[in-house]
N, C-alpha and C positions, 0 to 999 in steps of 0.2 A: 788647389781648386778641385771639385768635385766630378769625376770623368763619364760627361754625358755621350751619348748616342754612339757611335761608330758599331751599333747593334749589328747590323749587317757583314760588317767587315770584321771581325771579331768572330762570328760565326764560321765563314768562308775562311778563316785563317785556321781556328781551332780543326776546321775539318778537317781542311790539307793533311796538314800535319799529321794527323788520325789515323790518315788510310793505312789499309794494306802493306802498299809500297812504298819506299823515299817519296817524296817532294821535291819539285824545286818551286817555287813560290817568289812572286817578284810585285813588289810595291814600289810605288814612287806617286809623287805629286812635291807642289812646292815646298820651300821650308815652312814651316813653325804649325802646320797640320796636325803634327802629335803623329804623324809614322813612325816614331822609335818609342815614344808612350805605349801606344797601342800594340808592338809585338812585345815589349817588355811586359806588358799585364797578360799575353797569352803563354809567353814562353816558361816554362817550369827552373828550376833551381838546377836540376840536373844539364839545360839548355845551355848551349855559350853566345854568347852576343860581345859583336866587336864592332866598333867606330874604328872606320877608319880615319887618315886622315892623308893629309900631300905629302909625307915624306916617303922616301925611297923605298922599291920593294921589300931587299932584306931587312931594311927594317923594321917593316910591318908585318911579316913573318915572322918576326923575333916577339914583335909583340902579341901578335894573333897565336903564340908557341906558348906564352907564358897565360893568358887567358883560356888555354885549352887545356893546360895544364890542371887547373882547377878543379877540373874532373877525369882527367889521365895522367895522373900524377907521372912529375919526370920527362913529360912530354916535352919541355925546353930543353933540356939537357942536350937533343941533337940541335944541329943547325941544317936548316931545310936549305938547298939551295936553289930550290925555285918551287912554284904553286903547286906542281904536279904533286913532286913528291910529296909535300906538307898534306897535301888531301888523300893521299893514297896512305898514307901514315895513319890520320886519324881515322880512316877506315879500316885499317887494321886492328887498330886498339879498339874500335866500337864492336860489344859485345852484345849491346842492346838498342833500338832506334833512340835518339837523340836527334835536336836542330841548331844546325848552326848558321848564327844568323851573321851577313856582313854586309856593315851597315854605311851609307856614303860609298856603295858600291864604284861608282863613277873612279873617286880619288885611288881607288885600287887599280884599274883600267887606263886610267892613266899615267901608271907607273910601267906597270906591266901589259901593253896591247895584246898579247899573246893569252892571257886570262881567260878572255868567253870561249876562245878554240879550247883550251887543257879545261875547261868547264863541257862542254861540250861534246868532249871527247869518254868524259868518266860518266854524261847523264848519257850519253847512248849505249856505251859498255853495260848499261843498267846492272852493276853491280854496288852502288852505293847502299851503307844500309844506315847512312844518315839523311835527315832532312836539310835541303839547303833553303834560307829564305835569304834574296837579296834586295836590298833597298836605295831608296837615292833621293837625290832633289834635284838633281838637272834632270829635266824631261826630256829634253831632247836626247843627252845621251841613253838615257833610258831608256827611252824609246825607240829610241837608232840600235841601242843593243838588243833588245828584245823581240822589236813588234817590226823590223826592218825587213824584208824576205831576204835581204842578204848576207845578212847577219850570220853570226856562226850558229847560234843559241836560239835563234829564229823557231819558232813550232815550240820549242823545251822546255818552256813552261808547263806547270802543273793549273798555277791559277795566276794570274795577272791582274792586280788592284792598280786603280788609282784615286788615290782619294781625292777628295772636294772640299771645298770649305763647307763648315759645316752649318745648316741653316736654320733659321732667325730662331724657333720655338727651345731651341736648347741653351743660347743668350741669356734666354729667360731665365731658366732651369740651372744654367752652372752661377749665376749672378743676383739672382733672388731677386728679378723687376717685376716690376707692373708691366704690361703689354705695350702703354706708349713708351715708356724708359727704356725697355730692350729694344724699341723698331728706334728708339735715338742712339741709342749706342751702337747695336748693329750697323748703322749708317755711318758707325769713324770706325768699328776694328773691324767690322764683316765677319766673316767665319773662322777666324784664324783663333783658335784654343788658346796658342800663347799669348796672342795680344789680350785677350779675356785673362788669365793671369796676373799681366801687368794690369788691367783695370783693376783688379781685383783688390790689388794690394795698395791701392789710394783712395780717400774718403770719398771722391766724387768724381763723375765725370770731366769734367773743369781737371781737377788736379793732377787726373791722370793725362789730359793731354799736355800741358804744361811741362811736368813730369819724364813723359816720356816721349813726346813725340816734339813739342812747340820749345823746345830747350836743347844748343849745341852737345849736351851731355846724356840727352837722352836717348834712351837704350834706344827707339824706333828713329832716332833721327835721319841717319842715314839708309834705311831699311830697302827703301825701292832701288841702291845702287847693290845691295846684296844679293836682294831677289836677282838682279840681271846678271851677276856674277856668273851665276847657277848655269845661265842657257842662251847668254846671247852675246854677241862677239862684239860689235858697234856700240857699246855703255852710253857715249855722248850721242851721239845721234836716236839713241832709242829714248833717253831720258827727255831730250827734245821735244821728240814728236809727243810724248803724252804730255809734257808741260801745256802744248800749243792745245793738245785737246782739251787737258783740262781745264783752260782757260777759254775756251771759247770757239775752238776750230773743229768743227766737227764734220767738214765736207772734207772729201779726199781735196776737190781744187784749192780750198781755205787749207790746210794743211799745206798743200806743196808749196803757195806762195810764201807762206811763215816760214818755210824751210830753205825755201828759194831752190827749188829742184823740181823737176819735171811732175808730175802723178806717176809717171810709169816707173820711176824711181822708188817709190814709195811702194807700189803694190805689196811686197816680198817680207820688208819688217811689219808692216800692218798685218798680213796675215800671220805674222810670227805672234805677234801679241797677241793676236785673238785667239792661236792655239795653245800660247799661253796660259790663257786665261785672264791676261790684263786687260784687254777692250773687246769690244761685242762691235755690233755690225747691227744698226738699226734701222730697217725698214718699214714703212707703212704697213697695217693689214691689208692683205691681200696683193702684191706685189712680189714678186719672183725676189728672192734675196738676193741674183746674180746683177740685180738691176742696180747699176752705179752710182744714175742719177742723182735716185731716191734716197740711196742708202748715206747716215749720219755714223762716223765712228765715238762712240761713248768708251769713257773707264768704265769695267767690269765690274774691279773688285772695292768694295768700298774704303779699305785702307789708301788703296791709290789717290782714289776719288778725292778723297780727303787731303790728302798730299797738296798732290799737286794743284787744288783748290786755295787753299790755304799756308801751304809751307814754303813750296818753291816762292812764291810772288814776295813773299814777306822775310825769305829769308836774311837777307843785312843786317836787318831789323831784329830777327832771332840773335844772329853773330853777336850784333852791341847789348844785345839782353835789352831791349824798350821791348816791353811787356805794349804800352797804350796804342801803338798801329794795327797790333794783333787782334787785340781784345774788341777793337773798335770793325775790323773784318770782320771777328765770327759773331759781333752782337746784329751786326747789319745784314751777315748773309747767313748764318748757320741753320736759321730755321728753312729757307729758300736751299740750301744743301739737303739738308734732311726730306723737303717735301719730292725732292728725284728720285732718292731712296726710297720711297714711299713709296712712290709711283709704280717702279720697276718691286718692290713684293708684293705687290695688290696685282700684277701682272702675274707677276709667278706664284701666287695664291691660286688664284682663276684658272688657268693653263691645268687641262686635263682634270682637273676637278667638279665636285657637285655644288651647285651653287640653287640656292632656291629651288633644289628638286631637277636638276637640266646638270647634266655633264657637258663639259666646253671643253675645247681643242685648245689650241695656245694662241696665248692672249698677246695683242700687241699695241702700238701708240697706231693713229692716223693722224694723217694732215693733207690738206692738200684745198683744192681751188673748187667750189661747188656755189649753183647759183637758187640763190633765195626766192625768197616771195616776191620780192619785184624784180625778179630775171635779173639781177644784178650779183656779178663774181662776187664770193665773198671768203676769204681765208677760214677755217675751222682746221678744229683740232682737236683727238679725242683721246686722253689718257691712257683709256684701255677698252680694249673691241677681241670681241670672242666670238667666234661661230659654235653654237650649241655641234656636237657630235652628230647627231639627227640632221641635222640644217636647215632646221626649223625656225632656232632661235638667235638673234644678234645682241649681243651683249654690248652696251655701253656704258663706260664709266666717266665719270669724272673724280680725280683725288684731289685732296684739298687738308694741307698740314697746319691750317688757323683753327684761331675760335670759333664758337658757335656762328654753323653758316645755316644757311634759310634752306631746307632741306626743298619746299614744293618749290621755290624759284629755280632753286640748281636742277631740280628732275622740268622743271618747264623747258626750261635754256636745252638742254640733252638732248630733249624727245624735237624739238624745232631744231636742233644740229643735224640728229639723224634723220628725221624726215627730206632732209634739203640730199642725203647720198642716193646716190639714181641703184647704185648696189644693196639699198637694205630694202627696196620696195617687195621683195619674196619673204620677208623675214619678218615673225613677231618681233618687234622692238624690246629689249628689257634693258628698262634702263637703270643704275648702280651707283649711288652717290661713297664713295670711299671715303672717310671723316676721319681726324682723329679726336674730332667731339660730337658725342650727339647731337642731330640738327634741333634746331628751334622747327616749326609746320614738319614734322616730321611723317612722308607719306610712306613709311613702311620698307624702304629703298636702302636705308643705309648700310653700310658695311665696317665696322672701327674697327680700333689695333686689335682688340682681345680675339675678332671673329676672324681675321688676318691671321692672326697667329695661331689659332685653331686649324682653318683651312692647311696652314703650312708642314702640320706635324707630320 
């Protein structure tokens, strides 16, 4: 597949490396991001790069001896008997700057604890005259090792990445769609490079989840118990809690009774996943995020999303291979999955952006109890609400993932929603119909995939 964007990170790497002095350079984010892709197209022939893996120290020093070798010829011939010496060895043979990358950092550290201190010890002696770049996929150890103030290695970085899923406009770009095809696909693989791969290599969307995700044999079937591998102790209770969410439990109290355990029980893995990255924390505009009440937990990432929407419920079903329970779930609810996806990039289109000439802060859903034309409570709800940067202007959307909708009805319905909020009477109204078809009365409002995915570059 064709290796789009990580523009940024690519550059910050290349520099490092560059300077003056050694490096020490530390990457990490989840798996299948492409962080071993991405230092192997910066790292030269002259470079070494090693995976590690869980077996035992000396053994991985034998192997990491015989890959170093490659370019210090005879360099395995000794037998190192611990990391000190191995590093102070290859700094002796280095004649000229070189980087040596190692990579699944973690499974190194977990053989030998004493590693970040003898790393530690040779970046403050500042006599290395090699680069070191170390990488991982458990965050949290990574994080505990690097960004911890207790840490050994704590401050020693040179540059510190971590990468992101990568987003929707490059979808496009490594898979050759139309705007609405990539915001449908983005909404089952999300940003993950490798899942775009495995799409890549089947005739259709359809086939590819069958394939690899809706099939005991497929390479993503088990995916979300790998990802948890990586960073989280509790596997059955973590897989749990997001099944509950992604089926429908989206209050902390709805959550704890599906669990049958108190809320205060819960607080501690909920925040795990969100600094995960697996679930978000969704509050009304305008509302303090610390606020409990309000706040709804959603899956982040849309591989998840998708999961546990459709795999966990159906799994049996998967196991005995009946194809018809499946097919008959994603023809009833797939389009209704995709319009939530929708929803949240039209949200994060918006956020910080120029939109009709007006930059907006970040964008979010509302909902809540306001009272109409005849002083009577009436529930609303609003997709997407932005306050212009100036605070001039209120931005209201509605998204909508059907056929041709009636564009002046949906901006009449809007501008009578927002008029009923006692908070948008200081604000011009703009209101923002989101489509993913041109409306039929079309009053100038609209916003589809292609201009979505523009805003998003």
């Amino acid at each position: 597949m064709k290796f789009v964007d990580r523009i940024d990170e690519a550059a910050r790497l290349k520099d490092a490396l560059a300077r003056e002095k050694s490096s020490l350079v530390v990457m990490y984010g989840r798996r299948r991001l492409g962080k071993s892709t991405l230092i192997k197209r910066v790292l030269s022939d002259n470079d070494v790069y090693f995976l590690a893996d869980r077996s035992e120290d000396q053994h991985q020093r034998t192997l990491l001896a015989k890959v170093i070798a490659q370019i210090f010829p005879d360099f395995d011939k000794l037998t190192y008997p611990d990391w000190e010496s191995m590093f102070r060895a290859v700094n002796y043979r280095t004649d000229k700057r070189f980087t040596l990358c190692l990579d699944e950092f973690p499974y190194l550290v977990e053989q030998s604890s004493e590693l970040p201190s003898v790393l530690q010890k040779l970046v403050d002696e500042k006599q290395l005259k090699y680069n070191l770049v170390l990488c991982g996929s458990s965050q949290n150890m990574m994080y505990g090792l690097f960004l911890d103030s207790t840490a050994p290695l704590y401050g020693r970085a040179d540059e510190i990445m971590k990468l992101a899923p990568i987003r929707l406009p490059y979808i496009q770009e490594a898979l050759s769609l139309d705007a609405m095809n990539a915001i449908e696909e983005y909404a089952v693989w999300g940003g993950v490079p490798r899942y775009w791969e495995l799409r890549e290599n089947r005739s259709s969307l359809d086939d590819a989840l069958w394939r690899n995700i809706l099939s005991v044999n497929g390479t993503l079937y088990e995916e979300p118990i790998k990802l948890f591998q990586d960073d989280v102790k509790d596997i059955v209770k973590t897989s749990t809690i997001m099944s509950y969410i992604g089926t429908g439990a989206n209050r902390l109290s709805e959550i704890a009774a599906r669990c049958n355990e108190p809320a205060t029980n819960l607080s501690r893995p909920l925040k795990k996943l969100i600094d995960l990255g697996f679930l978000e924390k969704d509050v009304p505009f305008g509302i303090d995020e610390k606020n409990a009440k309000k706040s709804l937990y959603k899956i982040a990432d849309p591989f998840m999303a998708f999961y546990y929407q459709f795999v966990v419920p159906n799994r049996s079903f998967i196991e005995l291979g009946r194809r018809l329970p499946i097919e008959q779930a994603l023809n009833a609810h797939f389009s209704e999955y995709v319009s939530m996806k929708w929803e949240k990039l039209c949200r994060d289109a918006v956020t910080g952006n120029l939109v009709n000439g007006v930059v907006y802060g970040k964008a979010k859903r509302w909902w809540g109890t306001v009272f109409n034309e005849d002083k009577k409570p009436e529930q609303v709800e609003f997709d997407v609400m932005a306050e212009s940067l100036d605070k001039k202007y209120l931005l209201v959307g509605e998204c909508k993932w059907t056929t041709r909708e009636n564009g002046k009805q949906l901006t009449a319905e809007l501008l009578r929603k927002a008029n009923m909020l006692p908070f948008a009477k200081n604000y011009t109204i703009v209101p923002i119909l989101f489509l993913k078809n041109a409306p039929k009365d079309d009053v100038g409002n609209a916003i589809l995939p292609e201009n979505v995915v523009e805003l998003m570059r």
